[in-house]
Every structure is written in structure tokens, then in C-alpha cells.
C-alpha positions in Angstrom: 193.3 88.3 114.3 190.9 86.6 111.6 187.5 85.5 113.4 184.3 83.8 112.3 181.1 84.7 114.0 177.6 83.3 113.1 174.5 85.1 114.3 171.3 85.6 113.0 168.0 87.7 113.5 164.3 87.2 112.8 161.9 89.4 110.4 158.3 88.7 109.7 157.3 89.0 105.9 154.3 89.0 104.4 155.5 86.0 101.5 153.9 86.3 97.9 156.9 88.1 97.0 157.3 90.8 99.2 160.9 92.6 99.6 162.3 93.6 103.1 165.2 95.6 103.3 167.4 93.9 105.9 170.8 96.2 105.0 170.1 97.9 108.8 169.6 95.0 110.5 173.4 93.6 109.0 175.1 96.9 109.8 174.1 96.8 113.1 175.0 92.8 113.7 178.3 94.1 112.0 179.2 97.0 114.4 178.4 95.3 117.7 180.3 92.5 116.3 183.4 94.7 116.3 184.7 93.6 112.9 186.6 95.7 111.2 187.5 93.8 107.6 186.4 91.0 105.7 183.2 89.4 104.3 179.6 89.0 105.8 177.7 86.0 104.5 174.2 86.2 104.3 171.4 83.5 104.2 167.8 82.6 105.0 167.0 79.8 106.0 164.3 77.9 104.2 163.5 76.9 100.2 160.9 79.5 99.3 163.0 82.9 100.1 165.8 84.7 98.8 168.9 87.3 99.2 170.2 89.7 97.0 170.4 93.4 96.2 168.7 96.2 95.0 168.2 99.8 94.9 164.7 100.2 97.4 162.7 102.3 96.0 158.9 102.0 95.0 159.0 101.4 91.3 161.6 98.3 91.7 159.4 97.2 94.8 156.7 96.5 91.5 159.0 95.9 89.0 160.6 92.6 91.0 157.8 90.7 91.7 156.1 91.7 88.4 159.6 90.1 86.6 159.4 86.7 89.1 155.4 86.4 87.8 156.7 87.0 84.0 159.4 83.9 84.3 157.5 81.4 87.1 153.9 82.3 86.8 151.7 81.6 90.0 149.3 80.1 88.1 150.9 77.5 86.4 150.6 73.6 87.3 154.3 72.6 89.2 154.7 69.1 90.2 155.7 70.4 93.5 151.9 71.0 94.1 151.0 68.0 92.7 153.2 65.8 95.8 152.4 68.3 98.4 149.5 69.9 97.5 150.7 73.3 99.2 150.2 75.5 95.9 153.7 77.0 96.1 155.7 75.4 93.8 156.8 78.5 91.9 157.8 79.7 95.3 160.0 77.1 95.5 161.5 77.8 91.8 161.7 81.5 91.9 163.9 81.3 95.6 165.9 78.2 94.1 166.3 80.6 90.9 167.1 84.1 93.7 169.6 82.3 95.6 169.5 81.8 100.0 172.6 83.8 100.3 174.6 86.7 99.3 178.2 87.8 100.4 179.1 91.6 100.7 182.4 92.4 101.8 182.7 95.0 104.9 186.0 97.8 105.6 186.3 99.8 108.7 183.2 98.2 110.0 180.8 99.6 107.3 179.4 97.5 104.6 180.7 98.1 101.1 177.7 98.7 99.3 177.2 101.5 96.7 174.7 104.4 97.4 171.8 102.7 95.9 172.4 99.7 96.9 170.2 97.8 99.6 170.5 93.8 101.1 166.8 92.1 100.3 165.2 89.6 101.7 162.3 88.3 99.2 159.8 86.2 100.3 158.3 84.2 97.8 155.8 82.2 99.9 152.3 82.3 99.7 152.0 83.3 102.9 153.3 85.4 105.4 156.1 83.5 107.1 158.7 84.7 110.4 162.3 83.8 108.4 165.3 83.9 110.0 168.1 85.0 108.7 172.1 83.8 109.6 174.7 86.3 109.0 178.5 84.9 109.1 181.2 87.2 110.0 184.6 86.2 108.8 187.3 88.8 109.1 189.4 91.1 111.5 188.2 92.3 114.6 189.6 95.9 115.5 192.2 95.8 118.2 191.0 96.1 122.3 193.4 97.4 124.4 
């Protein structure tokens, strides 16, 4: 039977672009959901994060925020600051540019991701924030006898 289920979790971050790996956190909203195929939908909520992939490892942990400060410099002037006065407009442009959500499709209740491949959450705040993340199931859920 095809079922949607929204849920969602909380992870602190430490903003000016930091990367959390969140792939463990989905798996494991994924298995207790019972789901056995379809597609899990992932988004955080606000305007200065992001979702995507990437292969975790140390020297892309560098390499992504070092690309974000190459395209949307920090220390540029963005008319954001000048009606807020907050000092995050790039934030705002680089997660508007990253995207607030990401699908992966899921078979027999595992996500189909390749071997080097990892769900990120990127913060692009300049601050450390608490972000919550929604994660929509939509799919079949395995049979209960």
C-alpha cells in the first residue's frame, strides 16, 4: 500500500559553512518507518542551510566551503545586510544557490546511495544554529501479518 509519512529530527551545527553528515540519521527514520520502496524527501527548514551529497571525507570537508567563499565571498557588501543588518547575506545566497532539499530514492528499506556517497546538511550561517530537518517518506510499507 503506498504511504506518506513526514518526520523530522534536530542536529546542532556550528553554521559558517560547516557539513554534517545526516545519511545515519535518514537510514534509521527509514527502517523504523517500515518502508520498503519509494522516495525520501529531504529538507531543512530555514533560508541559510542546505541539502545535498557528497563523498565525506576530510579534503572535500575543505574543498566545499573553500568553493562557496570563491563564488559568494563573505566579505562582500549584500543588500541583505544592508535591511537587516545581520551580516549573512551570502548565507542566504549560497543556501538559496545549495538547495533546502534533496530526494534519494530507497529499495528494500536501504537508501540507494553509491559507496561514496553521503546526505549533507551545510550550514551556511554565521553562527551556530539547532536546524531541523523534515524527512517525507512516500512509498510501500513491507507487509505485517
Amino acid at each position: 500500500m503506498y504511504t506518506v509519512k513526514t518526520l523530522s529530527f534536530n542536529i546542532k551545527t556550528k553554521g559558517n559553512a560547516s557539513i554534517n553528515n545526516i545519511t545515519g540519521d535518514i537510514q534509521s527514520l527509514l527502517t523504523s518507518a517500515g518502508f520498503e520502496e519509494g522516495s525520501a524527501l529531504i529538507f531543512v527548514v530555514g533560508s541559510t542551510a542546505g541539502v545535498t551529497t557528497i563523498e565525506y571525507e576530510p579534503g572535500l570537508l575543505k574543498d566545499y566551503p573553500s568553493f562557496f567563499e570563491k563564488i559568494i565571498p563573505s566579505n562582500q557588501r549584500y543588500h541583505h545586510d544592508d535591511t537587516w543588518h545581520d551580516g549573512n547575506g551570502h548565507s542566504h545566497v549560497r543556501a538559496s544557490l545549495q538547495g533546502a532539499s534533496f530526494t534519494v530514492p530507497f529499495s528494500k528499506r536501504r537508501l540507494l546511495l553509491g559507496t561514496w556517497q553521503q546526505i549533507i546538511l551545510v550550514d551556511f550561517d554565521i553562527h551556530p544554529r539547532n536546524r531541523e530537518i523534515i524527512v517525507q517518506l512516500s512509498g510501500n510499507k513491507k507487509n505485517e501479518n
